[in-house]
N, C-alpha and C positions, 0 to 999 in steps of 0.2 A: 504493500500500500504506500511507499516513502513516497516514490514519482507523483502519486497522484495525490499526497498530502502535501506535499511542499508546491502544489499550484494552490491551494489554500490561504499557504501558510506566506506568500507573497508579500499579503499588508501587513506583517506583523509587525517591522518597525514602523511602519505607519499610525498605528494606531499610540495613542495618548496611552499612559500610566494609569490606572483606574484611582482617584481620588481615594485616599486614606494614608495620609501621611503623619495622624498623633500617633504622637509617642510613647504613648501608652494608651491600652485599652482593659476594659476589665469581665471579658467572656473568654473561656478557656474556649480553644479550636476544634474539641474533639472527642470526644468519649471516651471513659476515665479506666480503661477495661485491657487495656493492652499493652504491651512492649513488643508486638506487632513487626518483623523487617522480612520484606519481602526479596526471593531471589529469581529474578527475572530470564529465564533461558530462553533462549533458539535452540531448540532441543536436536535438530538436526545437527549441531555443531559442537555439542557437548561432549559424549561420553556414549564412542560405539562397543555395544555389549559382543558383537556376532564377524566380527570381518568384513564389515561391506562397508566402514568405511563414513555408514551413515550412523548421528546418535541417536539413539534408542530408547524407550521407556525402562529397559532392562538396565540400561548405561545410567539413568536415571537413580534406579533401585541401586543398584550398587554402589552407587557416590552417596547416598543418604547420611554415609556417618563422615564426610567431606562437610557436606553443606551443615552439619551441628556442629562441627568441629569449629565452624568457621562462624556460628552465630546463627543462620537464619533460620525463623520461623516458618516460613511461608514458600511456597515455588509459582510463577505463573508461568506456564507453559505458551508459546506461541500458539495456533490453532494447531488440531491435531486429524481433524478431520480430513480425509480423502479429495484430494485436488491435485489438478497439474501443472500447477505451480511449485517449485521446491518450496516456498513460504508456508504452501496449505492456507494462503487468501484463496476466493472464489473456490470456492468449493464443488467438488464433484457429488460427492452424498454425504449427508452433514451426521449420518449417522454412525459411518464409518473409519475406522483409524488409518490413517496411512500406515499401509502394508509396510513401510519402510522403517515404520517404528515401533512394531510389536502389534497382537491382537489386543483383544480384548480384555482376555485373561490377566494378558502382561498392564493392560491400564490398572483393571483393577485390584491385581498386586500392590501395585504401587501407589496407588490412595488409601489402603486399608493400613498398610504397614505405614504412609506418613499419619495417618490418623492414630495411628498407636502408638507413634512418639510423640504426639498433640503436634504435627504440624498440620498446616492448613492447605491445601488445591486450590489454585484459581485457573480457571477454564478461559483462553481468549475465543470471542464469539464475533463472527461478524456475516449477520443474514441477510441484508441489504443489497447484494452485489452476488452475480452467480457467471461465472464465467460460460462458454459456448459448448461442452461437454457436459454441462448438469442437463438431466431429462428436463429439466422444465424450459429449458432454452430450446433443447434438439426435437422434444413432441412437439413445440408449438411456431416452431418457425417455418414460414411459410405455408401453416397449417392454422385457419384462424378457426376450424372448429375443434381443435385442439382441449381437452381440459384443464391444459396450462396457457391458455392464451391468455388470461387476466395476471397471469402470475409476471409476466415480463410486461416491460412496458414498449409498442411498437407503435411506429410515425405514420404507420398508415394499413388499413384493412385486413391488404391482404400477408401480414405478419412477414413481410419481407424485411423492412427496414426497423429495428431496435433504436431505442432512443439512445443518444450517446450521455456517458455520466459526466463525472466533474469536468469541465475542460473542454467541453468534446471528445474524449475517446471514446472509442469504440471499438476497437482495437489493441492488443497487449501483446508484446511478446516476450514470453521466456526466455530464462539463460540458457535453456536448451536449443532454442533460436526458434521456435516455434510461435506462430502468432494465431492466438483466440479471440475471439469479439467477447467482452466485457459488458454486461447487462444489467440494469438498474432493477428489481422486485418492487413489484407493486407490494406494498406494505398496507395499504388500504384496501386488498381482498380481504374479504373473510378467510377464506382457505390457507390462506398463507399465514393468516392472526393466527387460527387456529394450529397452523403446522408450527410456529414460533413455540408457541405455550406448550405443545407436546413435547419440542426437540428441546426447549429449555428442564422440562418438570424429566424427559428422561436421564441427563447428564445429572440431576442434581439428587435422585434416586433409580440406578441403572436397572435393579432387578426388582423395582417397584414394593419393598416389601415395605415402607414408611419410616427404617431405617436408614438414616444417612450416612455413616459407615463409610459405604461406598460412592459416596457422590461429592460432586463436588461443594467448596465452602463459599466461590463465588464466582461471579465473570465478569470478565472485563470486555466491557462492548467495544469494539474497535468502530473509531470513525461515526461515534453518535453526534444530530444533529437534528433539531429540532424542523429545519426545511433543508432535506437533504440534499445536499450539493446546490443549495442556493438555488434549485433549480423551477420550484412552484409547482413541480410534480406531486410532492409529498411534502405538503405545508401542515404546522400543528403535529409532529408526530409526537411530540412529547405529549399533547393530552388525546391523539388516537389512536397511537401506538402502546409507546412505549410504557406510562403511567399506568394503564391495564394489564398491561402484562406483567407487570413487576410486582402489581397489587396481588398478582393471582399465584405467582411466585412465592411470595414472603408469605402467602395464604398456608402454602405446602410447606416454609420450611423459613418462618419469624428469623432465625438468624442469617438467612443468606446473606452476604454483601455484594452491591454491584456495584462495580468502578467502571467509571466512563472513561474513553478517549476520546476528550472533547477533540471535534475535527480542527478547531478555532485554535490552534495552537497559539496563537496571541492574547487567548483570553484568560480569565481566572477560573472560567468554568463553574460560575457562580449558576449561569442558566441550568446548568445540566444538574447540580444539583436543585435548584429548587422546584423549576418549572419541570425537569426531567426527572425525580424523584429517584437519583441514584444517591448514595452512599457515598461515593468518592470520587475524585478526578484528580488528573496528573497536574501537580503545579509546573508546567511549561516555562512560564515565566521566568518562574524562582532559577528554574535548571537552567535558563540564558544568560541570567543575572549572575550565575554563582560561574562560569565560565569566562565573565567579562571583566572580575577584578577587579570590578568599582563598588569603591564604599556606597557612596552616594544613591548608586541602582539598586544596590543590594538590599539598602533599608529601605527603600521606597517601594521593593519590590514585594521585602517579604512583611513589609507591615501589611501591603495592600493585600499577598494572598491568607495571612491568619486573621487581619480583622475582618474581611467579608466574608468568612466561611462559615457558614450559619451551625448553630447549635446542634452537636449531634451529630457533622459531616466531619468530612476529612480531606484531604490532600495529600498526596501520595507524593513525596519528595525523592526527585531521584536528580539525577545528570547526565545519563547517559540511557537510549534503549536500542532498541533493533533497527530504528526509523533514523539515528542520529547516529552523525559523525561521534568517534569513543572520545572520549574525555580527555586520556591520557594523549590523543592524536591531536586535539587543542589544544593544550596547553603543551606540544612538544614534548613530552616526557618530563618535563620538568619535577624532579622529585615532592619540592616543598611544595609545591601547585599541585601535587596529586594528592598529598596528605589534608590540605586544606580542603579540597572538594569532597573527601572521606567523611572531614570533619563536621561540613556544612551540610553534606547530604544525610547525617546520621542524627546529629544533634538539634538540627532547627526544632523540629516538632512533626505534627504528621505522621503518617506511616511511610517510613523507608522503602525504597526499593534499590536493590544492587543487579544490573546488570551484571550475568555472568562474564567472570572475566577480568571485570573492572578492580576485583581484588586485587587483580596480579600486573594492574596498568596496562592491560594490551592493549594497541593500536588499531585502528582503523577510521576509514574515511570514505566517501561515498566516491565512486567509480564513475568513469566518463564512455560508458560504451554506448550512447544513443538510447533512444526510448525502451529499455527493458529491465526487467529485475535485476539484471545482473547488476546493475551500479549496486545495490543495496549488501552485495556479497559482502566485501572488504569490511562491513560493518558488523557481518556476521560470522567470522572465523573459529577455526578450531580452538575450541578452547586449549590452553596450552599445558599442559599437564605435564611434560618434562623437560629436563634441560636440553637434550638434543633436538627434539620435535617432535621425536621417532618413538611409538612404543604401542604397545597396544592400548586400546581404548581411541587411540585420534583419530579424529573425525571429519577425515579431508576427502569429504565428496566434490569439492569444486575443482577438482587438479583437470582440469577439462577447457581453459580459456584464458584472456588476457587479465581477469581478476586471481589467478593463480600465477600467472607467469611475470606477471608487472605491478599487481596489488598486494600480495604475500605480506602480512608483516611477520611471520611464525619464522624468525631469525634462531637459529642455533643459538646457544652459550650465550644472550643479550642480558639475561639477571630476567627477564620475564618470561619467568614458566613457575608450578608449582615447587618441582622440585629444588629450584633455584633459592628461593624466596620461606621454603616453611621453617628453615632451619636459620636464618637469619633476622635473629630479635631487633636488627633496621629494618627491613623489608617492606614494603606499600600492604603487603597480605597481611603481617603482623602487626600493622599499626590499624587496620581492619577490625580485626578478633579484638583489640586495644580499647575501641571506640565502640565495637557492638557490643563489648561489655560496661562503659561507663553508662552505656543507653540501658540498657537493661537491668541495670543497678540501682538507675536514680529516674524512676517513675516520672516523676516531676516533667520529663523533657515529653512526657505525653497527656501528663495529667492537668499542668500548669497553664498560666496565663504566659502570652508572648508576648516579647516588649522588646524594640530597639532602646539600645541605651548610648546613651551621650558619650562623646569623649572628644579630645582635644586635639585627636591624627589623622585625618585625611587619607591616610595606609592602613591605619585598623579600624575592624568594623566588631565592634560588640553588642551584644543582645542578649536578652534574660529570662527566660520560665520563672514565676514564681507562683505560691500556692502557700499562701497565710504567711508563716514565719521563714519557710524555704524559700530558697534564691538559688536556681541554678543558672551562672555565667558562662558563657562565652567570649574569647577575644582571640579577636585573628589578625595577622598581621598580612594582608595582602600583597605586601610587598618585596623586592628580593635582600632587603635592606636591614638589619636593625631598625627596631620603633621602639619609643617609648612613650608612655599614653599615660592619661589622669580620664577615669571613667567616673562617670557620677553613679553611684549606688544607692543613695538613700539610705547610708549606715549608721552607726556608734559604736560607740564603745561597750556595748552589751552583744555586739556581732561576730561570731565565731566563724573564722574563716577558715577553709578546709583546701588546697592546691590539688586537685584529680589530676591534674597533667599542669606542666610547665613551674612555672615559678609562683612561691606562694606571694600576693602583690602588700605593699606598703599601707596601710591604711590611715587616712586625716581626714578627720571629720564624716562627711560624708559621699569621699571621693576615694578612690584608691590609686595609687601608684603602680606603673609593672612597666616592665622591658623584656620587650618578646624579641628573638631571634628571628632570622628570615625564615620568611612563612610560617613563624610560629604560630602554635595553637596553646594556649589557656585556658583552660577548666577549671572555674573554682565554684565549690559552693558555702552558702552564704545559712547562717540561722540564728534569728534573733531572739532573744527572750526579756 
């Protein structure tokens, strides 16, 4: 979906900061129930269980005691459904696993045993869009007495011509080099509402038996929007769609959560939650902002996404996913720049997500091969699991074109692989597991109010969770430079200060003193009586 998200995503610097720039506010952002971090895979590129090269649900299972080793709660799997697209966008039959990643069985292995160690499944879903291999494109095209003629949307009678989606395409082609017409679903049949609520109620209990066990704990709607693709085909789906269906959802199973991917990548995704009645959306914003290394963006950004996020919502804090250039590929490898974005993405607030990978700083960036998926490979690479490259489990299905031969960043002996990095207590992987345990130590950084906080350096940017007598700090020094700062806290002399990382700071009156090294991070918490 990147190609066709970043014709979207166009007006993003156009568009104004959303107003909400005090500096302090007094509603916490979220619901007081979790230490919540999500690990984000392209499962194709993870961890092949069988020799082919591709990764696998089995490759999945087997890394489980990887991904607690390393912190996370949670996995959201890219789609998994049957498509022929390597991504598994547009879907072939939405009810089947791509043969490439294990059956059925192999799924539910592997949600039952993360449910046994209380982690959580999130499912990516995206019904909207069916490429030119699904039955309901191939019975009804040029067949307008078809029983799927209302399921597509076409320009004229006699079901020849399909309406083009975002952009005008109409047309797609593979990294395989194969090109399919791309098709909009009429969302406003009944038969398709009713096949929505079916294909959702079966994922989130597979063998129907009212146990969820086996289902999933949420989805992430990819590419939701209230009039899809701007285009006045499907206007209001938020209250004729989507709000129904969701109701009817949480009907079957009160704790699901659903995360949007607002299409509006330049917005706060404030719509999507209120008028679209999701649970969460990705702060986009924040993850531009935390990449750009300005203070100034940074408080304006993240005051704007924690004070409008309504009571009971969330925001899913990451900096990197499948659709973007890697983090580590912005900011050049730069090591104090990788720890910083670790920092910000972990500790602001929200629910975390870690792209796979992002532990270990790997590289990529979107590819220049002309209108196809492929650009989006380089962002998807083998996860890098040893120092050579080489070993079993790698999962280099793409060794087939100019994104393997000219995009590669999976360098031998670079310090980025796991093996490189689990044994050295510097490492970007070790300052990871460093940070997903001060998160998951000090509740606070989920339960608390968010607040920019003052200071006197134009290089550091501080902010503060608090929650009655607790204060938990942050201070970052953006810069490659030495800083030293005077932060206003609201302290005395009854305030016991505690150093979680860096130096423990100076305190007068109601300001504190501290001198962070380049790119340093500062954690201190604060408790008055």
């Amino acid at each position: 979906m990147k190609q066709l998200k970043l014709l979207l995503f166009a007006f993003l610097l156009c568009l104004p900061f959303a107003q909400g720039q005090a500096m302090r506010h007094d509603k916490a952002a979220g619901p007081k129930n979790n230490t919540e971090i999500i690990y984000h895979i392209f499962q194709r590129s993870f961890f092949d269980s069988n020799g082919d090269n591709h990764g696998d649900l089995n490759g999945i299972y087997q890394k489980l005691n990887y991904l607690q080793q390393l912190g996370v709660t949670a996995i959201l799997l890219t789609p998994l459904y049957e498509s022929m697209y390597y991504h598994n966008y547009f879907a072939t039959d939405f009810y089947k696993i791509d043969p490439r990643y294990g059956t059925m069985a192999d799924y539910l292995r592997l949600i039952k045993e993360l449910h046994r160690r209380h982690m959580k499944f999130y499912m990516d879903m995206e019904t909207q869009y069916v490429a030119s291999d699904n039955v309901w494109f191939r019975d009804s095209y040029k067949k307008p007495a078809s029983k799927y003629s209302d399921y597509i949307f076409y320009a004229d009678k006699g079901n020849k011509k399909p309406v083009s989606i975002v952009a005008g395409i109409t047309d797609f082609t593979g990294y395989d080099g194969v090109t399919r017409k791309l098709v909009m679903v009429n969302l406003n049949n009944k038969q398709v509402q009713q096949f929505n609520y079916n294909l959702f109620k079966f994922w989130m209990d597979p063998n129907h038996d009212g146990n969820f066990d086996d289902g999933v704990d949420g989805f992430r709607l990819d590419h939701m929007m209230d009039n899809l693709d701007n285009a006045n085909r499907l206007p209001h789906l938020f209250t004729t769609f989507w709000r129904p269906l969701l109701a009817k959802l949480r009907a079957i199973n009160p704790k699901i959560k659903i995360v949007a991917e607002q299409a509006e990548w330049g917005s706060f995704g404030i719509d999507n939650l209120k008028a679209g009645g999701v649970d969460r959306v990705f702060a986009f914003r924040l993850a531009f902002a935390i990449r750009n290394f300005n203070k100034k963006e940074l408080m304006l950004v993240a005051d704007s996404t924690f004070l409008q996020t309504p009571a009971n919502k969330q925001q899913v804090v990451f900096i990197e996913n499948h659709d973007m250039q890697r983090f580590a590929d912005a900011v050049k490898g730069n090591p104090g720049k990788l720890k910083v974005g670790c920092a910000l993405n972990l500790l602001m607030g929200g629910v975390p997500s870690i792209y796979y990978g992002q532990e270990l700083g790997m590289k990529g960036n979107k590819g220049s091969f002309g209108m196809t998926d492929a650009n989006d490979i380089p962002d998807r690479q083998a996860f890098e699991w040893y120092k050579s490259d080489e070993g079993p489990g790698m999962a280099y299905w793409y060794k087939n074109g100019l994104w393997w031969t000219e995009n590669n960043t999976d360098i031998p002996n670079d310090g980025i692989s796991l093996e490189e990095e689990k044994n050295d207590p510097k490492s970007l992987w070790n300052f990871y597991r460093e940070i997903i345990s001060l998160r998951k130590n000090n509740t606070i950084i989920t339960t608390g109010t968010y607040t920019n906080l003052v200071n006197n350096n134009d290089h550091v940017f501080s902010f503060m969770r608090y929650n009655g007598h607790e204060k938990f700090i942050v201070v970052v020094n953006l810069s490659a430079e030495k800083q030293h700062v005077i932060v206003d806290i609201n302290a005395d002399n009854k305030t016991y200060i505690t150093a979680l990382m860096g130096n423990k700071p100076l305190v007068t009156g109601n300001k504190f003193r501290l001198s962070l090294n380049e790119f340093g991070v500062n954690v201190i918490k604060l408790n008055t009586h």
